[in-house]
Structure formats: C-alpha cells, structure tokens
VOVOTI-401880 format. One record per residue (C-alpha): residue number from 1; x, y, z. Coordinates in pm, whole numbers, plus 50000, padded with zeros to 5 digits. Layout:
residues N
<atom><n>NUM</n><px>X</px><py>Y</py><pz>Z</pz></atom>
...
This chain:
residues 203
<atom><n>1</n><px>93357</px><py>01609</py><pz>65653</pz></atom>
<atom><n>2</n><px>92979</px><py>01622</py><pz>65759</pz></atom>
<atom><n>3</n><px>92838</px><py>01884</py><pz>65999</pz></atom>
<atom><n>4</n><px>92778</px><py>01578</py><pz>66246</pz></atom>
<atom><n>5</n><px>93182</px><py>01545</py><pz>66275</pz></atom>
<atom><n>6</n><px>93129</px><py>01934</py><pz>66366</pz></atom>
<atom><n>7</n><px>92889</px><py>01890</py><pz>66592</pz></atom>
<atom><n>8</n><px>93040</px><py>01598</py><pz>66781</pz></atom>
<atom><n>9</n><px>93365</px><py>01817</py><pz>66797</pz></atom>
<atom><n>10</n><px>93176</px><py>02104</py><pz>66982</pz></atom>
<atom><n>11</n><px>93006</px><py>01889</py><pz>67206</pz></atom>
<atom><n>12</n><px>93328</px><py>01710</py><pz>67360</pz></atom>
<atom><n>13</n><px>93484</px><py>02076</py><pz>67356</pz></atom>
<atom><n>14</n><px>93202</px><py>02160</py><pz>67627</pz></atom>
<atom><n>15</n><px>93243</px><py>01849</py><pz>67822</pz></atom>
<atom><n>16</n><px>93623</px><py>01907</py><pz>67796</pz></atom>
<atom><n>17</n><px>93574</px><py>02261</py><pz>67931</pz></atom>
<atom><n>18</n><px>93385</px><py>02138</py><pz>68215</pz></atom>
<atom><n>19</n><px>93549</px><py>01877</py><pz>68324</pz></atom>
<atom><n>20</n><px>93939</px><py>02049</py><pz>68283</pz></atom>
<atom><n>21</n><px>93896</px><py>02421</py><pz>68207</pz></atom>
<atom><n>22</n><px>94010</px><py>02588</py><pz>67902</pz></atom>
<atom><n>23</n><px>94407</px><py>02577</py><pz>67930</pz></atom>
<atom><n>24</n><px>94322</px><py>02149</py><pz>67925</pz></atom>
<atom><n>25</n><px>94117</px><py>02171</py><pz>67652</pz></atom>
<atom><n>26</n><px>94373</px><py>02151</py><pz>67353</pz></atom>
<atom><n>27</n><px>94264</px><py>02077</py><pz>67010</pz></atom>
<atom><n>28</n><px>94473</px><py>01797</py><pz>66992</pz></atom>
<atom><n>29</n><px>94283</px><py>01671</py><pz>67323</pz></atom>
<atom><n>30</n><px>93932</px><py>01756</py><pz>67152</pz></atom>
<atom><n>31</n><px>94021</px><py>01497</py><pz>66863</pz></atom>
<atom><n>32</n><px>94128</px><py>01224</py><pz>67053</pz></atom>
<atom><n>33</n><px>93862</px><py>01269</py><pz>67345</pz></atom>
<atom><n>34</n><px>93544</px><py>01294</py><pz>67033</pz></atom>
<atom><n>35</n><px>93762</px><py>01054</py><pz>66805</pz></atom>
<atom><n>36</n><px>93734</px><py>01261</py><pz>66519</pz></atom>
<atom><n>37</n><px>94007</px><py>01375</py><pz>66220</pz></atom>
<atom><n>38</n><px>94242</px><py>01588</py><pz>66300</pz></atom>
<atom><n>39</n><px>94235</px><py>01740</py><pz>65976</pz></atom>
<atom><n>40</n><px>93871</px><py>01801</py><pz>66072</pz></atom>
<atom><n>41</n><px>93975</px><py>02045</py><pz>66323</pz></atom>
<atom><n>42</n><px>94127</px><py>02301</py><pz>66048</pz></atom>
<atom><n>43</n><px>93801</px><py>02212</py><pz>65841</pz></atom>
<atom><n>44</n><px>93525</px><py>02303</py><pz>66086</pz></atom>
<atom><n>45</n><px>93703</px><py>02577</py><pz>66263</pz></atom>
<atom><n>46</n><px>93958</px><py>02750</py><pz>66045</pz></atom>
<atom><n>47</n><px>94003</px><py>03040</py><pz>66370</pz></atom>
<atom><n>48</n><px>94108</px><py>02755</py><pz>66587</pz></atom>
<atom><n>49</n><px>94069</px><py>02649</py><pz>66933</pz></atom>
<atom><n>50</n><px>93877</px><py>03027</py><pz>67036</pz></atom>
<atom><n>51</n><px>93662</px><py>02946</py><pz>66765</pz></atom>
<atom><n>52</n><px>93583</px><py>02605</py><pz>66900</pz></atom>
<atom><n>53</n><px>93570</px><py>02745</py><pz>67251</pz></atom>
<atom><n>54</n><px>93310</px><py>02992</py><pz>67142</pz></atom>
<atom><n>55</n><px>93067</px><py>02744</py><pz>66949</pz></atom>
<atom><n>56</n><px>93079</px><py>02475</py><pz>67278</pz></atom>
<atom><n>57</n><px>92946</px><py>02791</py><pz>67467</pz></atom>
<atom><n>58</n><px>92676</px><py>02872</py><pz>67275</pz></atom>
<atom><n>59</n><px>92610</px><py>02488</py><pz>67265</pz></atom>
<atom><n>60</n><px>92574</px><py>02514</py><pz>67624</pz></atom>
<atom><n>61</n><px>92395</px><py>02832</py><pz>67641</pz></atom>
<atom><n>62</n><px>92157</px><py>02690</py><pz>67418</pz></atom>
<atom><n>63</n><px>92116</px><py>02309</py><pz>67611</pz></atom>
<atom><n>64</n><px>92049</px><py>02439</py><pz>67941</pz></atom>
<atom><n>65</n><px>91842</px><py>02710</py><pz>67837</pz></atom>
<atom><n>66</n><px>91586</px><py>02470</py><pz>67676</pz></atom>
<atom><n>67</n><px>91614</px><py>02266</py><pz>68023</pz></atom>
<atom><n>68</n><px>91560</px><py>02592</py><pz>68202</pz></atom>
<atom><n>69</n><px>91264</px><py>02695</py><pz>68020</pz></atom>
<atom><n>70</n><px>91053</px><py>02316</py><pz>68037</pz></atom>
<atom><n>71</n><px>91155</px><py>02294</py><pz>68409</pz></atom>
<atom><n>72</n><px>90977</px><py>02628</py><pz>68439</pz></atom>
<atom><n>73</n><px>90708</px><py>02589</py><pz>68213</pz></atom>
<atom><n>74</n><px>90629</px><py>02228</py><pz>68410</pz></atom>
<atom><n>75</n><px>90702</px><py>02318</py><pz>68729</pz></atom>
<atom><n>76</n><px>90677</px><py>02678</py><pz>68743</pz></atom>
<atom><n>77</n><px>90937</px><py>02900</py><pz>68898</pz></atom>
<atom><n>78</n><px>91006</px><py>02780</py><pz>69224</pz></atom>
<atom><n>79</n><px>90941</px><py>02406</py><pz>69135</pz></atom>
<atom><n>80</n><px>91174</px><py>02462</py><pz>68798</pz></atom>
<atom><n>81</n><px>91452</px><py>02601</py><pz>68998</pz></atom>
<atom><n>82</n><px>91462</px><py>02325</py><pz>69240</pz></atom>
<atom><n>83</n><px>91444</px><py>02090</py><pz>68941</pz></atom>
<atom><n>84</n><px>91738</px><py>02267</py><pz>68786</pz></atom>
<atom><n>85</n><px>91939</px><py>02214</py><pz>69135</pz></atom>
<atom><n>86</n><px>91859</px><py>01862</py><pz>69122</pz></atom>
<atom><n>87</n><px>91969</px><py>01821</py><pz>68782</pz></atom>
<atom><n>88</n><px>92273</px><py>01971</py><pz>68849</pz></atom>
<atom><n>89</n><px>92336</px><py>01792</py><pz>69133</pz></atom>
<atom><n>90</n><px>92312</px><py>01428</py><pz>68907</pz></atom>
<atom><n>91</n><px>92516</px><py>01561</py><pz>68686</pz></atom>
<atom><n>92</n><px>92771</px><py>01627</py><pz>68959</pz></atom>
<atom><n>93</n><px>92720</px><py>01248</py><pz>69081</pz></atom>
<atom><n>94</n><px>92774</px><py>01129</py><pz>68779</pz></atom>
<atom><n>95</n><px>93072</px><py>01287</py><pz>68702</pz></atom>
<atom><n>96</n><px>93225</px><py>01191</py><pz>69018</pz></atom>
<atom><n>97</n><px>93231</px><py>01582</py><pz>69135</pz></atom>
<atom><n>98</n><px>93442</px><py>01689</py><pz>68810</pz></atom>
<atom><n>99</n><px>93198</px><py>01876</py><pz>68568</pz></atom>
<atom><n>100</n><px>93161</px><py>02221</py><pz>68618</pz></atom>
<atom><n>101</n><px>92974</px><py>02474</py><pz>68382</pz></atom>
<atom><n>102</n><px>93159</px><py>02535</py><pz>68041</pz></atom>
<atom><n>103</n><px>93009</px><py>02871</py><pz>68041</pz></atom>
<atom><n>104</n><px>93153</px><py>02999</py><pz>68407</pz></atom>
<atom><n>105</n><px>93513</px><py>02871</py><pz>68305</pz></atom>
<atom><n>106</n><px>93497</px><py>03060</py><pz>67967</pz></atom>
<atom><n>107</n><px>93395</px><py>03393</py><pz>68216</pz></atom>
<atom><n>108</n><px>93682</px><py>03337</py><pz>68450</pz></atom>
<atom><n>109</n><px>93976</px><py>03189</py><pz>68319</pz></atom>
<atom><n>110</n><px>94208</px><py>03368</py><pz>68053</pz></atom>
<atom><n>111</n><px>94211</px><py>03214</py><pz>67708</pz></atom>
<atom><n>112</n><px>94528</px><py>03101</py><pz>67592</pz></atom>
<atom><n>113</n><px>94588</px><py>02925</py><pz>67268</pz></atom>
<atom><n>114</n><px>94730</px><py>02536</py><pz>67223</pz></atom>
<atom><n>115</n><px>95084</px><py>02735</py><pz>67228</pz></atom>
<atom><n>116</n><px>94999</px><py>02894</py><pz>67579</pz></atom>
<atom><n>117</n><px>95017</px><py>03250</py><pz>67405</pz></atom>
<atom><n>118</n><px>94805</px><py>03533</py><pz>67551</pz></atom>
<atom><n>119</n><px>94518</px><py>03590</py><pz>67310</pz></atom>
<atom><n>120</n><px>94484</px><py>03946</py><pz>67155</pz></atom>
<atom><n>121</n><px>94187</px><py>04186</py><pz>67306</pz></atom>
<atom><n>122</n><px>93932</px><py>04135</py><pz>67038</pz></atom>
<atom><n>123</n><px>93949</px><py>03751</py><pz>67115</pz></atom>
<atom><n>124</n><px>93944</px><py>03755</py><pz>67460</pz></atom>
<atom><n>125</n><px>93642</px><py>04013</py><pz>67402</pz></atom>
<atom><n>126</n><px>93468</px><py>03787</py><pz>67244</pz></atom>
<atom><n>127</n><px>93448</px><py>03497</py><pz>67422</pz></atom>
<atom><n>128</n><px>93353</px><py>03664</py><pz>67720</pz></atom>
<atom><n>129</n><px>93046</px><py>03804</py><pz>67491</pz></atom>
<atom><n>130</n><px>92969</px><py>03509</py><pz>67431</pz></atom>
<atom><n>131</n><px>92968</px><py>03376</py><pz>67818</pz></atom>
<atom><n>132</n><px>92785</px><py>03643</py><pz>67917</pz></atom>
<atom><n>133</n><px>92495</px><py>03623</py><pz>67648</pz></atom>
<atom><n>134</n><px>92493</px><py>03283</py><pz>67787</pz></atom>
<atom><n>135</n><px>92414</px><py>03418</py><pz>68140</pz></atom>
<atom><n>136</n><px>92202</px><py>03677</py><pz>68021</pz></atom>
<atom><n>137</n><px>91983</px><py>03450</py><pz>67818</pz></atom>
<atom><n>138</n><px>91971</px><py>03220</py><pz>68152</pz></atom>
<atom><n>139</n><px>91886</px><py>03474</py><pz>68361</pz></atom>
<atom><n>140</n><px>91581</px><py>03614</py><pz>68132</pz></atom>
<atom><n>141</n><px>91452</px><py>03279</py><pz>68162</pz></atom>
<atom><n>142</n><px>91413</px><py>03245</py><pz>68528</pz></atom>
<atom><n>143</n><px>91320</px><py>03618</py><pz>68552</pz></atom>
<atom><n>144</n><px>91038</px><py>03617</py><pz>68300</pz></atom>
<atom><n>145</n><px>90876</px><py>03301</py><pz>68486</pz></atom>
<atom><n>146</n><px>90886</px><py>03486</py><pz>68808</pz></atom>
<atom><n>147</n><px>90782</px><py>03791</py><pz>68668</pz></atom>
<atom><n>148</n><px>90444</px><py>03600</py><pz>68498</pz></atom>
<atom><n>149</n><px>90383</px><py>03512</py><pz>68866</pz></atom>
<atom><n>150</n><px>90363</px><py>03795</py><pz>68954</pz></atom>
<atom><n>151</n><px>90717</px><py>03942</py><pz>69066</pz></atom>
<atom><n>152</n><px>90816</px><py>04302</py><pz>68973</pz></atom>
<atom><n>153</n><px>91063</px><py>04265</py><pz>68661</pz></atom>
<atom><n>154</n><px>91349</px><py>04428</py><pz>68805</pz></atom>
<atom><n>155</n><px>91327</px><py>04188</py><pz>69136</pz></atom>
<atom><n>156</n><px>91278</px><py>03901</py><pz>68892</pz></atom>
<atom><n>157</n><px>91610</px><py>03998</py><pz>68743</pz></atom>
<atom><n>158</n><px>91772</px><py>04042</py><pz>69069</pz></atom>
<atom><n>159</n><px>91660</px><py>03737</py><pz>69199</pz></atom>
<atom><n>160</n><px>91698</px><py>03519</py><pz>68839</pz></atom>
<atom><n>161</n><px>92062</px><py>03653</py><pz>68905</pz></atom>
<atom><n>162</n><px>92071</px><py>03543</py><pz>69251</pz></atom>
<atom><n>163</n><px>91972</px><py>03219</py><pz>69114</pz></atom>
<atom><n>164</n><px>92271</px><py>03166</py><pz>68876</pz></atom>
<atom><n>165</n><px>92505</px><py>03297</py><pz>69131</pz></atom>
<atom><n>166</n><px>92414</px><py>03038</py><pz>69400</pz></atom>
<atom><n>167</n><px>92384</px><py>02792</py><pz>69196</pz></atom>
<atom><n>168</n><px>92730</px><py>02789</py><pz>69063</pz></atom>
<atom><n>169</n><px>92884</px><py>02873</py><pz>69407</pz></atom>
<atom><n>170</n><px>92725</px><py>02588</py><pz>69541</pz></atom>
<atom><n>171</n><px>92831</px><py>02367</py><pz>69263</pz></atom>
<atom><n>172</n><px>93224</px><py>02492</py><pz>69363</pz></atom>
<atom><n>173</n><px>93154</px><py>02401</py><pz>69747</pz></atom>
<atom><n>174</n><px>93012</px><py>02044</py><pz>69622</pz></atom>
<atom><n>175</n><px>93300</px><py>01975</py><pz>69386</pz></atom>
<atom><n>176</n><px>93554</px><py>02064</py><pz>69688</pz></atom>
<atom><n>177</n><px>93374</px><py>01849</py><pz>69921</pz></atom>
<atom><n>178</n><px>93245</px><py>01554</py><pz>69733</pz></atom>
<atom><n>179</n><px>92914</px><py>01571</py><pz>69822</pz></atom>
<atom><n>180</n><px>92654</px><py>01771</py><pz>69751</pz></atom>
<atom><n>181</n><px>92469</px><py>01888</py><pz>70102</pz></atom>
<atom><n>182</n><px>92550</px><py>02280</py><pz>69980</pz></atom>
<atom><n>183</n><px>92392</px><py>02246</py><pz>69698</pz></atom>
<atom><n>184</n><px>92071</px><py>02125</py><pz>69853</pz></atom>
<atom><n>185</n><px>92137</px><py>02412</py><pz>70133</pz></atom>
<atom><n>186</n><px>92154</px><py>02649</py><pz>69886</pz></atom>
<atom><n>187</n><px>91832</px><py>02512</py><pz>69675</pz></atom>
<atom><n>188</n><px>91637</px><py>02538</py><pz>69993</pz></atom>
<atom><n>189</n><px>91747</px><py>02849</py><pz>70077</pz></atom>
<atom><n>190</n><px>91667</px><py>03033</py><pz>69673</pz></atom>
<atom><n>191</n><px>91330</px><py>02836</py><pz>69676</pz></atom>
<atom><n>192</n><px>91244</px><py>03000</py><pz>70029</pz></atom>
<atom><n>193</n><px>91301</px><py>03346</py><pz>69856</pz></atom>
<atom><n>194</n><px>91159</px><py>03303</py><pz>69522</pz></atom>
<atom><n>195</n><px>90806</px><py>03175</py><pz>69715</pz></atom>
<atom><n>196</n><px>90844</px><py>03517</py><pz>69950</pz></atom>
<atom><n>197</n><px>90895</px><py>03695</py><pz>69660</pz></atom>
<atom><n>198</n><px>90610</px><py>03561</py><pz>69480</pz></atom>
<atom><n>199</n><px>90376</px><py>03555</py><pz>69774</pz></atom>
<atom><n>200</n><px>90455</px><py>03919</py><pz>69826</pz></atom>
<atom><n>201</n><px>90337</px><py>03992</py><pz>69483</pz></atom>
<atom><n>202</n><px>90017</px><py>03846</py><pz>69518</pz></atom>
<atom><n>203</n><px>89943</px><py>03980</py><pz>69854</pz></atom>
C-alpha cells in the first residue's frame, strides 16, 4: 500500500472534518468518501481514527500556513489578510456554505471513536496539541509580517490572534446565513486595524 493511498486517506479525513465534524467522520466513511482499501486503514494508521484525525490536522496546519505566508509575502500584511478572507470566502461558495476549518472542529468538539466511546485523557490531549500548534503556527505567521512592518511583537500577536478569531467567527455567521456579507464586514473591519496599527508604528 503506497504512501499516496496514505496521503489521499488524510486528505479526505480533513475535508470530511470540515464539511461534518469529527463524530461524522468514521473510518468506514473516510474509505468510501477517498475510495481507498479498507484494509489500508489498519495499514497506514494502526492507532485508528485519532491517529487519522491528528495527521488531517497537521495536513491542514501545514496547507494554509504555506497560503498564509505567500499571501503575506505578496501582499504584505494587510493585503495578505484580506486575500486570506477572500479565499476563504470561495471556498465557502464553493462548498455551498458547508466547509468549515478541520482545525477549529478538532479544538471544540470531543473526540469519540467509530464506537462513540469517550477517548482516554492522553488522546484527547493530544489532539488538541495538535489543533493548537496549528493555531499557534498560524498566528506566528500573521504576527511576524506585522511585526516586520513595523508593529510591536506582542500587539502583532494580539492582533495575528484577533485575526484567526474573526475570521472563523465570521466563517460561522456566513455558514448560518448563506452568504457571506459578515465575512466581508469582518475583513473590512481587521484590515482597518491592522493599517492603524501599522501606521501607528511608523508614526
């Protein structure tokens, strides 16, 4: 079984997680949505469905934080971060309002394996490590682009984190209204005080 069955197994776990959270991502629904063995499954992951879980995060950590850091290097910080609205908005549209972030339902939903059993403490632990080096590695991004333009680093980090948090409210506000006029709100709004921020630190 080649590493690109692996690979094609982690990715549909992510866009499972998205799209249905983690109680309605099953293994058994990972191999039929990827078309892959099911005998694959015990192959590539031999700790199961949190070890899946826990590799389609760090997929994602790793995906959007190489979007996160050309948007910024192209555009700069308040330029990237609009881009990174935008592109989250498309991806909204073109999931018809159904994909969420992988990473954010990992952080607040309770793992529970394919038998609906309540995970033991050092598994729970560790995916929520692993969601929150996620948003860690996210927010360094954004922070260390406003902080080469100038911004002190610990208001970079608070507003990088004001960043994520918007950006996934507004994302919950678009999916419950089909549309996405709060995520352009929101955009507006972050852009207006990452540009204070940076204009301050020129000044």
């Amino acid at each position: 079984m080649t590493s690109g069955t692996r690979d094609k197994m982690v990715a549909g776990a992510a866009e499972l997680l998205s799209r249905r959270g983690m109680h309605g991502t099953s293994l058994r629904e990972v191999v039929r949505h990827t078309e892959t063995p099911r005998g694959s499954i015990g192959y590539h992951f031999p700790g199961g469905k949190a070890q899946l879980i826990e590799a389609a995060v760090r997929l994602a950590q790793q995906d959007i934080s190489a979007i996160l850091e050309r948007l910024l290097r192209e555009h700069g910080a308040v330029g990237g971060v609009r881009a990174a609205f935008a592109l989250r908005g498309k991806s909204l549209q073109d999931s018809c309002f159904e994909a969420g972030c992988p990473v954010l339902v990992v952080a607040v939903e309770r793992y529970t394996d394919d038998a609906r059993e309540a995970p033991d403490a050092n598994t729970q632990q560790q995916l929520l490590d692993a969601a929150n080096q996620a948003f860690v590695d996210w927010q360094g991004i954004i922070a260390a682009q406003l902080a080469r333009e100038g911004v002190d680093a610990a208001r970079a980090q608070r507003l990088a984190a004001l960043v994520l948090s918007a950006m996934e409210g507004a994302v919950a506000l678009c999916r419950a209204a089909l549309g996405l006029q709060a995520l352009d709100d929101v955009a507006d709004e972050v852009a207006l005080l990452m540009q204070s921020a940076i204009d301050e630190a020129r000044a």
